[in-house]
C-alpha positions in Angstrom: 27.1 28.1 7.5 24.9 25.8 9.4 25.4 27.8 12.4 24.4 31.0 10.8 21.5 29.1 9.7 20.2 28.1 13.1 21.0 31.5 14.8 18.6 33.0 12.3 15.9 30.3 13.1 16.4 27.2 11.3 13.9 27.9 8.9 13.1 24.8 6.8 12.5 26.6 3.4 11.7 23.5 1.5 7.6 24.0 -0.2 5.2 21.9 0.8 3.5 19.7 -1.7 -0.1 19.8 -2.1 -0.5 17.1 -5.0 -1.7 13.8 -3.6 0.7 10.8 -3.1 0.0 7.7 -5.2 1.0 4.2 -5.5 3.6 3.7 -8.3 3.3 0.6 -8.2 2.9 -3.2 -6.9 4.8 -6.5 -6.9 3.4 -8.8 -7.5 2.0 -6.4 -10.0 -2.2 -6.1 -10.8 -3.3 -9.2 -12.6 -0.9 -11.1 -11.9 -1.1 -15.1 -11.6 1.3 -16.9 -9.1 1.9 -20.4 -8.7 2.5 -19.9 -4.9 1.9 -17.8 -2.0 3.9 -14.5 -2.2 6.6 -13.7 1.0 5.6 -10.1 0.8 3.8 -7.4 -1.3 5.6 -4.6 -1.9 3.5 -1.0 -2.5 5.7 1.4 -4.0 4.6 5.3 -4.0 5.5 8.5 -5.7 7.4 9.8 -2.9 7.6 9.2 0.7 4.2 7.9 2.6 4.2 9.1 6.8 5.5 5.6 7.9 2.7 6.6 10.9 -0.2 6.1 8.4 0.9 2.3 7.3 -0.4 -0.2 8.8 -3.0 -3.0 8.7 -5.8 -0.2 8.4 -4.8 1.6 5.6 -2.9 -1.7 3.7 -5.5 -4.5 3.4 -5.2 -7.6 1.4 -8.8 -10.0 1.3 -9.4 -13.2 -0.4 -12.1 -13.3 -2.4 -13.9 -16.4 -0.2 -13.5 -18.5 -3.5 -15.7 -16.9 -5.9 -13.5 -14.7 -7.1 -16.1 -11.2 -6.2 -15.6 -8.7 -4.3 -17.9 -6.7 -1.9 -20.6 -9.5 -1.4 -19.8 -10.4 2.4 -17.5 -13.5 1.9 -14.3 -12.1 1.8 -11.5 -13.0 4.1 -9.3 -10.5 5.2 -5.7 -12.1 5.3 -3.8 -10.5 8.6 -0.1 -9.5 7.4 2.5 -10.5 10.4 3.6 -6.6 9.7 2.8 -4.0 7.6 5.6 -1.4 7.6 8.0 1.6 5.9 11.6 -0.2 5.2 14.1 2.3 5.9 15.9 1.1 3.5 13.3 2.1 0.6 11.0 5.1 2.4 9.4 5.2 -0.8 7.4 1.5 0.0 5.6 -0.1 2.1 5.6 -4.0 2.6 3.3 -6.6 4.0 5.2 -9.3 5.4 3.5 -12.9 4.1 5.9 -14.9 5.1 5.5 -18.7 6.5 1.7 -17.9 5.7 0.2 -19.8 3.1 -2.4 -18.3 0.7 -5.1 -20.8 -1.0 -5.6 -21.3 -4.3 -8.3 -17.5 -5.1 -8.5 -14.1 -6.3 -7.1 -11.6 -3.7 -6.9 -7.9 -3.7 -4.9 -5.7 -1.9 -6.4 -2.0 -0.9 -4.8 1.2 0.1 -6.9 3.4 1.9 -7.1 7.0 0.1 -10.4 7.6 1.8 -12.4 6.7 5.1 -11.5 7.1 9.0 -8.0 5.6 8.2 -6.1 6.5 5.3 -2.4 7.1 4.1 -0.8 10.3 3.5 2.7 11.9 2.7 4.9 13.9 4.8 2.7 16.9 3.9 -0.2 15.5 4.8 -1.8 15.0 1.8 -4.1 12.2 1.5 -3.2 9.1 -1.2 -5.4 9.1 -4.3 -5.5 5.8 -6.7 -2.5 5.4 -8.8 -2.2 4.7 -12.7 -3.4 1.3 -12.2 -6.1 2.5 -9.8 -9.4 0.2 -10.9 -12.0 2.1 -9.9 -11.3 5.4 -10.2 -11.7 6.2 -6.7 -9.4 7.4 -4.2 -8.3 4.1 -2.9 -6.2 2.3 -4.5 -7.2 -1.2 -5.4 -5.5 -4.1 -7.6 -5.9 -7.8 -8.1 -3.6 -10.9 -8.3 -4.7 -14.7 -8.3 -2.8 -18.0 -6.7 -3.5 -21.2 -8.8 -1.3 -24.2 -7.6 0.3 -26.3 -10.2 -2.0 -29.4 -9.7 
């Protein structure tokens, strides 16, 4: 059978999508508020991103500069020691936090839908905000908070 199929051409026959890939989800989810610095955030999508899109440009996780806005020239962008596609889950995508520890502020984490940089799926479609998308825009954006126990 498989030889048949590649003497008449190995035609992949499988349709390509042309809906948008979204984030399912996030851990540590939106809103959350952790005692301590996470090891990792995990992004999970609705299917499969192109591991080539993921990376530092199209993942980004800021600190708010301690006020707790956004988008007022403070904020700190927080440098992941990798930002990758585990083969393991090809449906994620992980910042790896660890041995870095986050201060006590408001962070959010953005997935680029939109700009010069963005991720797509294996059919090139580009990423437009998930369910918990905050803004309505094609970037995904959510929101946790680190306050030590004192």
């Amino acid at each position: 059978v498989i030889r048949q199929w590649i003497t008449e051409g190995a035609a992949d026959d499988r349709t390509a999508s042309t809906k948008p890939i979204t984030v399912a989800g996030m851990a540590p989810v939106a809103g959350a508020a952790l005692a301590a610095s996470p090891e990792r955030i995990v992004i999970s999508f609705d299917r499969a991103p192109d591991a080539s899109t993921i990376h530092a440009s199209t993942i980004v996780l800021e600190a708010s500069g301690g006020d707790t806005t956004f988008d007022d020239g403070n904020e700190i962008v927080i440098a992941a020691n990798s930002v990758s596609v585990p083969e393991s889950t090809p449906r994620s995508a992980v910042l790896d936090l660890s041995g870095q520890a986050l201060g006590d502020d408001v962070y959010r984490v953005t997935v680029s839908g939109t700009g010069p940089s963005f991720v797509m799926d294996l059919d090139a479609n580009a990423l437009q905000g998930g369910p918990t998308d905050q803004l309505g825009q094609h970037d995904f954006r959510a929101w946790f908070s680190i306050q030590s126990p004192r």
